[in-house]
C-alpha positions as CSV (number, residue, x, y, z in Angstrom):
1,X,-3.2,-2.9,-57.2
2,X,-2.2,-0.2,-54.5
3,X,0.0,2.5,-55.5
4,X,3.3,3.0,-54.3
5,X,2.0,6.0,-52.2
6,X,-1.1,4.4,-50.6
7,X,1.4,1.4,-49.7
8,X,3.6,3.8,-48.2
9,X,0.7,5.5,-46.2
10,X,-0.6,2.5,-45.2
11,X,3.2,1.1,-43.4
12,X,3.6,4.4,-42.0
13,X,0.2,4.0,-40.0
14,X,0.5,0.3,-39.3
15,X,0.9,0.0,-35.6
16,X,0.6,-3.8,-35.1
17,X,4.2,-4.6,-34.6
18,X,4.5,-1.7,-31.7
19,X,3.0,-3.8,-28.6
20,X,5.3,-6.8,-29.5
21,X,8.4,-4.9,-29.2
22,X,7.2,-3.4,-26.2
23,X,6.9,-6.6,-24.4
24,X,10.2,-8.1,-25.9
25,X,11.7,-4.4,-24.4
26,X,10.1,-5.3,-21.1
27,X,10.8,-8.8,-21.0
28,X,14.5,-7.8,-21.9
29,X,14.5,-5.6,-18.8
30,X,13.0,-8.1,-16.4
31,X,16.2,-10.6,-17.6
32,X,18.2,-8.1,-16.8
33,X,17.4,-7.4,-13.5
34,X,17.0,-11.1,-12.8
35,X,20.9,-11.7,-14.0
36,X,21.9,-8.8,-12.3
37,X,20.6,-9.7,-9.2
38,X,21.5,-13.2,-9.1
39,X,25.1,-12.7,-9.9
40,X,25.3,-10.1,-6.9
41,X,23.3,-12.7,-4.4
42,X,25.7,-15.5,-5.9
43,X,29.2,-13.5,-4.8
44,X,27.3,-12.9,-1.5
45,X,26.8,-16.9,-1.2
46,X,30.2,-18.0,-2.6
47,X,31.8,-15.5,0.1
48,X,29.9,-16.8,2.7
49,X,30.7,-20.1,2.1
50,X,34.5,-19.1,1.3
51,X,34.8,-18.1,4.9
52,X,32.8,-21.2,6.0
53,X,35.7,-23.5,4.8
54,X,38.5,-21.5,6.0
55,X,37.2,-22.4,9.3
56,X,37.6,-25.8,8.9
57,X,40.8,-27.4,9.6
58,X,43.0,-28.9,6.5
């Protein structure tokens, strides 16, 4: 069995779990952007369309 200290060195080098989080960081990013930019294109549409109907007659 591995003492406490060899354990502790061994966790401390272990690097496995490093890429994951980097692509959940990324991929966190990306859906950012995404919702960012659809929410801005969406008030664009929904004013365009505003002014559409207030065209038309009631």
């Amino acid at each position: 069995m591995k003492s406490l200290i060899a354990l502790s060195r061994d966790f401390r080098r272990d690097d496995r779990g490093a890429t994951a989080i980097e692509y959940c960081m990324i991929a966190a990013a990306i859906s950012l952007a995404i919702v960012t930019s659809i929410t801005t294109i969406g008030a664009s549409v929904l004013g365009f369309f505003q002014q559409a109907a207030a065209g038309f007659p009631s």
